[in-house]
N, C-alpha and C positions, 0 to 999 in steps of 0.2 A: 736798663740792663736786664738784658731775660737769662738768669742760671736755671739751664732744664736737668733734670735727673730723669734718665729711663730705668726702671725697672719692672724685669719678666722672666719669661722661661724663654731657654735657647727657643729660634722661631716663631716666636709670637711677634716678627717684623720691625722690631726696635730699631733695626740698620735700615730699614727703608722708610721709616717713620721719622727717623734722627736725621736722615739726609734731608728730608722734602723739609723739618721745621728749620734747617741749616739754614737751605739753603732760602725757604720763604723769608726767612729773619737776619740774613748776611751775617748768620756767626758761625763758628766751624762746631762740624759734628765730630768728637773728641771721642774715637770707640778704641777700647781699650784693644779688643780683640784683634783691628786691621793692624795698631802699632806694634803690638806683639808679634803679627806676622810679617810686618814689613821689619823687624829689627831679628826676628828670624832667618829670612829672606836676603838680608844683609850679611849675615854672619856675624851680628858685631856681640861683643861683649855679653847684652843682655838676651841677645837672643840664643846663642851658647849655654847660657845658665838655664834657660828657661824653655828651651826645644823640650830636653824629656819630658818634663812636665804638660806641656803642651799637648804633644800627641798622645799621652793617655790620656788626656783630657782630665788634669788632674789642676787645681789652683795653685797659681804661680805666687810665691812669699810678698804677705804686705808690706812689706818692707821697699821690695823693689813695684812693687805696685806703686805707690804712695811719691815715688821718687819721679817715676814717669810721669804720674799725674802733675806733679807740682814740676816738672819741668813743660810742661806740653802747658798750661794755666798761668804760664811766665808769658807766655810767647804774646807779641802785640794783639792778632790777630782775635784774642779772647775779652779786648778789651771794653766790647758790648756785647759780651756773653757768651754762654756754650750750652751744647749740649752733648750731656757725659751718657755714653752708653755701654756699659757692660762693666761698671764697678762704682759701689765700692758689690762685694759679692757675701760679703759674712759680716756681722756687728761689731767686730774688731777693725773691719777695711774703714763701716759708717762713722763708727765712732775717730779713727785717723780722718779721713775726710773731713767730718764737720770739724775736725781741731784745724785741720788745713784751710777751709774755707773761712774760717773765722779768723783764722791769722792775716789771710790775705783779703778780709773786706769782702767778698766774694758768694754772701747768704745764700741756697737754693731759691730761688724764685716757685717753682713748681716740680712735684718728682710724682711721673706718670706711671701705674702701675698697668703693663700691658695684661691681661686677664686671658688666660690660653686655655681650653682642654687637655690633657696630657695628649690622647690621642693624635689632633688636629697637631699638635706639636713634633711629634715624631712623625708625621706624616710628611708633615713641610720641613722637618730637616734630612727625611729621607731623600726627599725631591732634588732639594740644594744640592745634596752630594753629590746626585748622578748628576745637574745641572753644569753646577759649578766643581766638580771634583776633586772634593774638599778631602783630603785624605783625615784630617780631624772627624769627619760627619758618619765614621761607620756604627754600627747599629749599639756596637759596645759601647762605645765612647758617648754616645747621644743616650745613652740610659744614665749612664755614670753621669753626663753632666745636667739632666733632669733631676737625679737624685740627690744629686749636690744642692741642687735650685733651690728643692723643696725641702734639704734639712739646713743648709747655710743662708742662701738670700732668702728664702718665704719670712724668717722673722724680723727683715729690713721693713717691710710693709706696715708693722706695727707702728715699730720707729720712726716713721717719718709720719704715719698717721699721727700719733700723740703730739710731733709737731704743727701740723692741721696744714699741711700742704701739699696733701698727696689726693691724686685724682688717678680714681679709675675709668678704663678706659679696654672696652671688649675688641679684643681683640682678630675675633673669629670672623671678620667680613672683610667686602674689598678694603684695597688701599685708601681710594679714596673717600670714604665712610668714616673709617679710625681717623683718617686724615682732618676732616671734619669737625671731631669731635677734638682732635685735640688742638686744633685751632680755637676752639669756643675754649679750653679751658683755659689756654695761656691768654685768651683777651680775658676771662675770669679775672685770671692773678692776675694782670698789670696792673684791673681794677684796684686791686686790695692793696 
């Protein structure tokens, strides 16, 4: 069973990173941010609640966070792994998760900490927006959600450190280089 954790700053490729280890390892890549937009996108119940929030780029209550997860971690499909990308996002979301994870037998295997510039970060979430026309990706919203990064998740990176299965991993080159690297780290940990 391979459980991956990504953790980084918006643009540091975590979604193109989390797909390729998806799909090399046939386990689904579990990102918080597509479900929130497809359940937006839907109209349905939780995407109602959590639209405002969303587009000021502001974090959506762990509550329903935690609810998604452990519904989306039920499903068959996760039954030789996942990889989680874009939560838990603050030490309250880590600490629900690991109680979540632990209830359900489910240990992190590895949680990869993508290593960004600020710059190179805003740079490549500028790009996305024009690319992809992300109405979330304007210049305000992508400081707001940098500044979140660095006061709420940066102190995830401890936390998982102390548990001694966090692997850095530079994030500032091609695809297929990060890619590389984090190949060598998950044969790393299957080792252990």
């Amino acid at each position: 069973m391979l459980n991956v954790l990504l953790l980084g700053p918006q643009g540091a490729g975590k979604g193109t990173q989390g797909k390729l280890v998806a799909a090399e390892h046939g386990i689904p890549h579990v990102a918080t941010g597509d479900m929130l937009r497809a359940a937006i996108a839907d109209g349905s119940e939780l995407g109602r609640q959590v639209r405002p929030l969303y587009d000021a780029g502001r974090l959506v209550p762990d509550d329903l966070m935690i609810e998604l997860i452990r519904d989306r971690l039920a499903r068959e499909d996760t039954a030789e792994g996942f990889v989680l990308d874009g939560f838990p996002r603050t030490p309250a979301q880590a600490a629900a998760l690991d109680e979540l994870l632990d209830e359900i037998g489910r240990p992190l295997t590895v949680v990869l900490e993508f290593q960004l510039p600020e710059e190179v970060a805003i740079e490549r979430l500028r790009r996305r927006a024009e690319d992809e026309g992300r109405a979330d990706d304007t210049p305000e919203a992508i400081r707001t959600r940098l500044r979140l990064y660095h006061e709420e998740t940066e102190p995830l990176i401890e936390h998982y450190r102390a548990r001694g299965n966090l692997v850095g991993v530079r994030a500032d080159r091609p695809v297929a280089e990060v890619f590389g690297d984090i190949q060598q780290a998950l044969e790393q940990a299957a080792v252990r």
